[in-house]
Backbone as CSV, one residue per row, in Angstrom:
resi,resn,N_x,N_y,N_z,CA_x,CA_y,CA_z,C_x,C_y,C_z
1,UNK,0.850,-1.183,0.000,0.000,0.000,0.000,0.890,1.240,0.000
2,UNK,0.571,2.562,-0.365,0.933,3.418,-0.725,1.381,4.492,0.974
3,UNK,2.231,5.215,1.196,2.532,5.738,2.749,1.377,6.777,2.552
4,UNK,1.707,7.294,1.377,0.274,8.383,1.336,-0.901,8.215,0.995
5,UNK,-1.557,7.229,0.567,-2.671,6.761,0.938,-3.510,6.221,2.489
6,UNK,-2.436,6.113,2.846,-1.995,5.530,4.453,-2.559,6.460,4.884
7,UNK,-1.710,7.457,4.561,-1.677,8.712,5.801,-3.183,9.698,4.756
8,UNK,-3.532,9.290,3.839,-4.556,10.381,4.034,-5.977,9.322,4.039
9,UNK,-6.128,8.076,4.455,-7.141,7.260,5.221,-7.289,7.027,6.461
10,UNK,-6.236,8.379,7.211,-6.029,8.615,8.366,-5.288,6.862,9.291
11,UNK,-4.652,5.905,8.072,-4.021,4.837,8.861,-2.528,4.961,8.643
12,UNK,-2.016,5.962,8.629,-0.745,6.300,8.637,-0.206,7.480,9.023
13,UNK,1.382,7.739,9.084,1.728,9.057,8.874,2.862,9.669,8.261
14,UNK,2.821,10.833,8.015,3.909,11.495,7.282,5.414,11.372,7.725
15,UNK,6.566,11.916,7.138,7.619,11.441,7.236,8.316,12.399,8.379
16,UNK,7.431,13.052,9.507,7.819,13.622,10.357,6.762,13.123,11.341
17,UNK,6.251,12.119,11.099,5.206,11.165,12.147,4.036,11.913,12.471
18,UNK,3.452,12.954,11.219,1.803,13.387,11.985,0.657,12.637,11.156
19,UNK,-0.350,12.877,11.649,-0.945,12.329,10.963,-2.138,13.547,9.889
20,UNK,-3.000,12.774,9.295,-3.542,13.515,8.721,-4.779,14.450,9.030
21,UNK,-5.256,14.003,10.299,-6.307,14.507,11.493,-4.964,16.076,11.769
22,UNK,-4.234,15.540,12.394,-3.161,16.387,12.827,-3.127,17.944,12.098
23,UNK,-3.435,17.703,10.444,-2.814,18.761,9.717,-4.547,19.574,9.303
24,UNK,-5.249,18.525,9.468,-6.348,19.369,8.952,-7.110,20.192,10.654
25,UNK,-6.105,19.854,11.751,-6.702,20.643,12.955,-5.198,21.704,13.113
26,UNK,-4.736,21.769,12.348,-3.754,22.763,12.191,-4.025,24.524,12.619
27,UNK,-3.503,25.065,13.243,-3.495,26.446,13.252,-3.341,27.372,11.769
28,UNK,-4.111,28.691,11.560,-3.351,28.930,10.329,-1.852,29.386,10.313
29,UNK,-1.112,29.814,11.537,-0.058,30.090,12.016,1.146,28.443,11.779
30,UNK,0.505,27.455,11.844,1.569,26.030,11.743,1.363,26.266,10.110
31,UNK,-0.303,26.457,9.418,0.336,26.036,8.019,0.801,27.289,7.130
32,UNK,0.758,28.503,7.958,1.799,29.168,6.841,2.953,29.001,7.162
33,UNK,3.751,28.674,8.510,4.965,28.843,8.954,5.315,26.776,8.097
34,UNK,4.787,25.981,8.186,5.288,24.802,7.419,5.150,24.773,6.148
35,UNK,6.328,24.084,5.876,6.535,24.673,4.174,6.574,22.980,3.511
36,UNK,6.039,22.229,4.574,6.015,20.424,3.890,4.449,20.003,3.848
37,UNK,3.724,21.034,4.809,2.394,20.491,4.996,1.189,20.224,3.984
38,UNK,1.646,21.295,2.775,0.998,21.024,1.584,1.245,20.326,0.676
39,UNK,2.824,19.850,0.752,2.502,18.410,-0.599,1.897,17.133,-0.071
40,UNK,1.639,17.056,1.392,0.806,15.890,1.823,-0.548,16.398,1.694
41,UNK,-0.542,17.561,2.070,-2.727,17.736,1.783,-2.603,17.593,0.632
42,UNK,-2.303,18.615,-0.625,-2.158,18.328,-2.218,-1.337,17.900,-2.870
43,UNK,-1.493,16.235,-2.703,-0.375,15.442,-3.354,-0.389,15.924,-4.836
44,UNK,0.822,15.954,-5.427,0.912,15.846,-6.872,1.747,14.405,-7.725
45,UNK,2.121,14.298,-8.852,2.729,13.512,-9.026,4.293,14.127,-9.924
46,UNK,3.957,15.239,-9.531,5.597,15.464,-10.021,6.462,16.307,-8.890
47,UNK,7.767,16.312,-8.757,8.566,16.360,-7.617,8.071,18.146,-6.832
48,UNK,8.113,18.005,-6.130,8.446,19.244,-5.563,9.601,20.415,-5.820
49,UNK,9.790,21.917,-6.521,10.702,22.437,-6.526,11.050,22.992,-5.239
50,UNK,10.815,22.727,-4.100,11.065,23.393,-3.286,10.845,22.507,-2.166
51,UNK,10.648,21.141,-1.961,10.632,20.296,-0.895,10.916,18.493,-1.490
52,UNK,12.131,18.224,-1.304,12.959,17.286,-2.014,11.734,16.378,-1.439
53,UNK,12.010,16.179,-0.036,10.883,14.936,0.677,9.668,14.712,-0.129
54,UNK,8.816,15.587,-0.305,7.286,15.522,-0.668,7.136,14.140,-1.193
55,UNK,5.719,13.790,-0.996,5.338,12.289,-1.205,5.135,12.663,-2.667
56,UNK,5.387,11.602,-3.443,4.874,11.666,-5.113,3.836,10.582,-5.447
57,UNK,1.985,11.456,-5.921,1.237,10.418,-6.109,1.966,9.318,-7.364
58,UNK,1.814,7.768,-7.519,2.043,7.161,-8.654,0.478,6.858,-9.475
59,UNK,0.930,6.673,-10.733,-0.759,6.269,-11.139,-1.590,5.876,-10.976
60,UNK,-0.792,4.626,-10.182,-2.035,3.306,-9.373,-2.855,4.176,-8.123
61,UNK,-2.032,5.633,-7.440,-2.347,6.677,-6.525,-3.812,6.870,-6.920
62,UNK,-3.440,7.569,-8.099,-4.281,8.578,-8.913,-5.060,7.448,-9.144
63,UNK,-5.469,6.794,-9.679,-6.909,5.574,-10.430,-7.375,5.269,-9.079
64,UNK,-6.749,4.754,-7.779,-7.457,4.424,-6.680,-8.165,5.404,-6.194
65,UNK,-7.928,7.119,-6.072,-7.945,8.320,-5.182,-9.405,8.595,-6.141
66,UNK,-9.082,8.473,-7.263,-10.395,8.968,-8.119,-11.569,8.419,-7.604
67,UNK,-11.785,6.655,-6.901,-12.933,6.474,-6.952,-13.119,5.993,-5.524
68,UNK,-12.078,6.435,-4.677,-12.221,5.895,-3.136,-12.975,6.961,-2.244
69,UNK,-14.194,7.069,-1.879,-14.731,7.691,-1.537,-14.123,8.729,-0.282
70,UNK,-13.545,7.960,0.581,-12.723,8.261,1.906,-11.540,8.732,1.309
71,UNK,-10.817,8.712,0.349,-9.957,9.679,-0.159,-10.693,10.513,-0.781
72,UNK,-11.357,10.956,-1.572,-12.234,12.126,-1.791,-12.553,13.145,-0.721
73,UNK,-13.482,12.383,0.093,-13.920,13.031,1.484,-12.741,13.627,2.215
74,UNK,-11.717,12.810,2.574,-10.639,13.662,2.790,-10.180,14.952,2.171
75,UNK,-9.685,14.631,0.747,-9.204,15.686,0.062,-10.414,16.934,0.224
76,UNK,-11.782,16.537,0.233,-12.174,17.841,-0.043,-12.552,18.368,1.307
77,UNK,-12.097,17.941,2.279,-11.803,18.463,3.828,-10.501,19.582,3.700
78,UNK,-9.400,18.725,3.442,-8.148,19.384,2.747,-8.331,20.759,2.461
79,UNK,-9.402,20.515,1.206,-9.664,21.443,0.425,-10.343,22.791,1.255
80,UNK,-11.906,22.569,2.310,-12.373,22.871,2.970,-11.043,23.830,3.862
81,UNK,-10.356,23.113,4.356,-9.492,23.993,5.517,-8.319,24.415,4.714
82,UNK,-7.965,24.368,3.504,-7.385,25.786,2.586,-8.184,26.692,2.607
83,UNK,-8.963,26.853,2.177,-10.284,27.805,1.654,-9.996,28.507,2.957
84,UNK,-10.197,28.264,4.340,-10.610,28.319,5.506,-9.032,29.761,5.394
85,UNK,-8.233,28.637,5.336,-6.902,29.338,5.902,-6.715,30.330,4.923
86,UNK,-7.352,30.423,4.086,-7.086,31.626,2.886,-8.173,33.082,3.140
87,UNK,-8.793,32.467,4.027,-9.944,33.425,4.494,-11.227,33.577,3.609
88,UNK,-11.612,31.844,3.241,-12.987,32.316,2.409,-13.453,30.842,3.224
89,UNK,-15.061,30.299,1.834,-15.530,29.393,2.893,-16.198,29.360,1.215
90,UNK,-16.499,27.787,1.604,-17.666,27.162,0.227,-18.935,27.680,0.753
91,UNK,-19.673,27.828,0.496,-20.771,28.090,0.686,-22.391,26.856,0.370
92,UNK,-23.293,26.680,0.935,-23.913,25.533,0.806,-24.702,25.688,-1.331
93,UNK,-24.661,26.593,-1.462,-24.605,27.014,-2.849,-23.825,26.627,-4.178
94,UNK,-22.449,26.442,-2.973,-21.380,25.890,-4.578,-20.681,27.202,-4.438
95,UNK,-21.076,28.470,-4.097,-19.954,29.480,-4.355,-19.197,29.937,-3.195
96,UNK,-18.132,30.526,-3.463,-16.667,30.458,-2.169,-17.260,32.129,-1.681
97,UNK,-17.359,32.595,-0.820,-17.414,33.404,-0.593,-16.173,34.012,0.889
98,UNK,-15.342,35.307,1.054,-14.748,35.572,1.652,-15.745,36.013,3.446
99,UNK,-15.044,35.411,3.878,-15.428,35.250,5.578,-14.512,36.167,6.504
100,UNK,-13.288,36.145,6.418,-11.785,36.325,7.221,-11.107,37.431,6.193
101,UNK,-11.981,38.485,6.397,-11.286,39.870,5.059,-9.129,39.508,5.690
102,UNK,-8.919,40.199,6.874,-7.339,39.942,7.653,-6.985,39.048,6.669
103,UNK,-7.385,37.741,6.867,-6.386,36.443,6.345,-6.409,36.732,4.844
104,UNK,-7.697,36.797,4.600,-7.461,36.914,3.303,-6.804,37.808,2.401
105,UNK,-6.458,39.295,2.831,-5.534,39.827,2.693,-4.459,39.440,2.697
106,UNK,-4.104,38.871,3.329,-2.330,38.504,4.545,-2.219,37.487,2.529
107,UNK,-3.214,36.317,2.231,-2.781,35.606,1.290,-2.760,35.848,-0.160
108,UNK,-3.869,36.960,-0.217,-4.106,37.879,-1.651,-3.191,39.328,-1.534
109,UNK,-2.830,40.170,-1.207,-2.751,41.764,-0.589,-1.412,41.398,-1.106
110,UNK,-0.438,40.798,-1.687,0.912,40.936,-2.054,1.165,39.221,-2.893
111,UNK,2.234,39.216,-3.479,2.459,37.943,-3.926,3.347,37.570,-3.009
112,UNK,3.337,35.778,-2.213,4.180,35.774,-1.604,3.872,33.850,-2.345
113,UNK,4.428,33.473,-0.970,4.261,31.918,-1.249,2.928,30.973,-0.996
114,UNK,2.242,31.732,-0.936,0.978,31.275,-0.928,0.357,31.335,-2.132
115,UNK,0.660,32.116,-2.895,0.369,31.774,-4.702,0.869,30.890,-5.413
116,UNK,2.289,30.363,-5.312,2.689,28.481,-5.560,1.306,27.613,-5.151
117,UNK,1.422,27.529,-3.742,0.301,26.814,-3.150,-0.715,26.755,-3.674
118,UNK,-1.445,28.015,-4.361,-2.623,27.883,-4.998,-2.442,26.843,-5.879
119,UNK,-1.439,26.874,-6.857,-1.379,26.315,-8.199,-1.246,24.778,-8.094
120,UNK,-0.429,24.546,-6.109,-0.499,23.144,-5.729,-1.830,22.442,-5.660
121,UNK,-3.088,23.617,-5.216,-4.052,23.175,-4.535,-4.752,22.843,-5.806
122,UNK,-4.789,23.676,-7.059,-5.749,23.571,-7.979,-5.684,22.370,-8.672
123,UNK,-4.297,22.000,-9.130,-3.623,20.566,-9.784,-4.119,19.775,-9.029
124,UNK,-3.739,19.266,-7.769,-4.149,18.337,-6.845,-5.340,17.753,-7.075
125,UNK,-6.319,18.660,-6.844,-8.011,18.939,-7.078,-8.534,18.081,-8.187
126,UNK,-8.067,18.455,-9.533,-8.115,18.201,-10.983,-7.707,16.765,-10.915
127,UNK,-6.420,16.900,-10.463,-5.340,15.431,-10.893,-6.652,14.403,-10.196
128,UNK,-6.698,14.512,-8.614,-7.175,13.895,-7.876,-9.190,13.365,-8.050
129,UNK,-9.892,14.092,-9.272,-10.822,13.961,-8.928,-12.000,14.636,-8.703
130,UNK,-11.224,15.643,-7.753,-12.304,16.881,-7.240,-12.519,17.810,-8.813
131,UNK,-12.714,17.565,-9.700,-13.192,18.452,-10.666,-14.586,20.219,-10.745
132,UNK,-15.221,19.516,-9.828,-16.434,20.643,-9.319,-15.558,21.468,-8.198
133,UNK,-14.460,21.139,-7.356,-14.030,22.247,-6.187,-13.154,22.871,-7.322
134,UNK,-12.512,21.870,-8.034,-11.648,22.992,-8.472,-12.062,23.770,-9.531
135,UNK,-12.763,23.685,-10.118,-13.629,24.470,-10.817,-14.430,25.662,-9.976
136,UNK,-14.722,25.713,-9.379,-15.141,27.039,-8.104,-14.212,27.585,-7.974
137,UNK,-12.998,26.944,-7.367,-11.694,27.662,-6.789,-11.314,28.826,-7.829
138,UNK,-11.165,28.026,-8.985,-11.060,28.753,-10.620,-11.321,29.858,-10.599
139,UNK,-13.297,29.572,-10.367,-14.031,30.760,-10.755,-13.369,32.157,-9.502
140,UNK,-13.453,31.021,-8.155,-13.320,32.611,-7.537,-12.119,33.413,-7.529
141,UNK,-10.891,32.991,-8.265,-9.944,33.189,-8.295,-9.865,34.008,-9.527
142,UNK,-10.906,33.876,-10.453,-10.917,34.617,-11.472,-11.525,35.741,-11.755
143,UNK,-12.052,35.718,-10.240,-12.782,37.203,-9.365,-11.729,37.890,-8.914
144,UNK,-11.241,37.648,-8.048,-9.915,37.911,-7.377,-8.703,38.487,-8.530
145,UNK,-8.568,37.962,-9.672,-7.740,38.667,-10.514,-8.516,39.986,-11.148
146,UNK,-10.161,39.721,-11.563,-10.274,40.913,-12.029,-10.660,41.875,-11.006
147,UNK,-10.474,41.940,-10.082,-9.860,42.875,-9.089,-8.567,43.677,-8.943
148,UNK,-7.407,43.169,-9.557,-6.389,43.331,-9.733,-5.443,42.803,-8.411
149,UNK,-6.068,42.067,-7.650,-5.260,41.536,-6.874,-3.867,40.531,-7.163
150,UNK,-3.951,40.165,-8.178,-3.257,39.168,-8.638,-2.463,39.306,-10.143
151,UNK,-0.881,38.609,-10.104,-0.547,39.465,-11.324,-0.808,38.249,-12.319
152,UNK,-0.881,38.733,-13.664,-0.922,37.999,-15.337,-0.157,36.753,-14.966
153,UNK,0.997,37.060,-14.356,1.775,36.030,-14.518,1.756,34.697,-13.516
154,UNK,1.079,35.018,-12.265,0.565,34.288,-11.528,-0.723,33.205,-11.545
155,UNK,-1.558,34.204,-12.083,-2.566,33.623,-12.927,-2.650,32.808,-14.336
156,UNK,-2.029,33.399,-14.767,-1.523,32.578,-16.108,-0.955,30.804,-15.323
157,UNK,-0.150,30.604,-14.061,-0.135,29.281,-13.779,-0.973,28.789,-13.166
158,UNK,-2.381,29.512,-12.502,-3.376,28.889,-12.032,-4.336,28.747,-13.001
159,UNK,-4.454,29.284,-14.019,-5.244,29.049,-15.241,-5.078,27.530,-15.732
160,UNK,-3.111,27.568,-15.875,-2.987,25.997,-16.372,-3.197,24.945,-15.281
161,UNK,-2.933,25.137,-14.114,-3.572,24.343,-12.890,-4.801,23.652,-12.989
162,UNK,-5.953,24.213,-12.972,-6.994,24.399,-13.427,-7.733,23.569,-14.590
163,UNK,-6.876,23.547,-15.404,-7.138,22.591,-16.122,-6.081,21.603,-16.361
164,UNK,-5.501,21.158,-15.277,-4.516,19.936,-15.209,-3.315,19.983,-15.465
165,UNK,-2.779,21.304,-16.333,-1.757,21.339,-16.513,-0.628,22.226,-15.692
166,UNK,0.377,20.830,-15.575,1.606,21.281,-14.439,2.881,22.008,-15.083
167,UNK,2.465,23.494,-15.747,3.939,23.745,-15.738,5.123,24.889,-14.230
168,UNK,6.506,23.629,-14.818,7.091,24.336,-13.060,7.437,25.712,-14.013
169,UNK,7.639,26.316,-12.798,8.095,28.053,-12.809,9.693,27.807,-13.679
């Protein structure tokens, strides 16, 4: 069996021994200050530029994750407490609406490293399955640019996110 399947059916754990309960009761203070905690919520299958460790989904990952319900449910918990930590919220509607103006500033109000992350979260989403979250995420993100919060060039890699495609920086 897979360590990261393990650890996100909550019967395992990551390579610093937490588990996956652990990260989704996270402070938003642990997950901006950890810089490993998101390639275990949004696994991808290609390496990390910036965290050698990160788990890498394999295909057999990806074909199981697509139709395992309890990996779904997970991921879109995952998904749920990004949103959260970014300062918005799904709404029972289908649309994301901002809750936490502060946070959400702190993650929109400048480019920092929380705009990688997006592009982790959106791929993940897609790769993994969640096709309807990440399709919202999209949309509200495509609010958020025509605002001018966000630059061409940032967007331009959540655009390809979005629709599955991983190009690195």
């Amino acid at each position: 069996m897979s360590t990261l399947l393990d650890f996100y059916r909550g019967e395992g754990m990551d390579c610093e021994g937490r588990t996956f309960e652990s990260y989704i009761a996270s402070t938003d203070a642990r997950l901006e200050a950890s810089h490993n905690l998101i390639q275990w919520l949004f696994p991808l299958n290609t390496e990390s530029n910036y965290n050698p460790d990160a788990p890498l989904l394999t295909d057999n990952d990806i074909k199981i994750w697509q139709v395992d319900p309890v990996l779904q449910e997970n991921l879109r918990r995952a998904y749920h407490r990004w949103l959260e930590f970014t300062g918005m919220q799904e709404m029972d509607d289908g649309f994301i609406d901002l809750i936490v103006p502060k946070r959400f500033y702190a993650v929109f109000g400048s480019p920092n490293h929380n705009w990688l992350r997006i592009t982790r979260v959106l791929l993940s989403l897609r790769t993994l399955g969640l096709r309807v979250e990440c399709d919202r995420y999209w949309n509200t993100l495509t609010k958020i640019h025509a605002e001018g919060l966000v630059s061409e060039n940032s967007f331009g890699y959540w655009r390809d996110a979005s629709q599955g495609i991983d190009r690195k920086s």
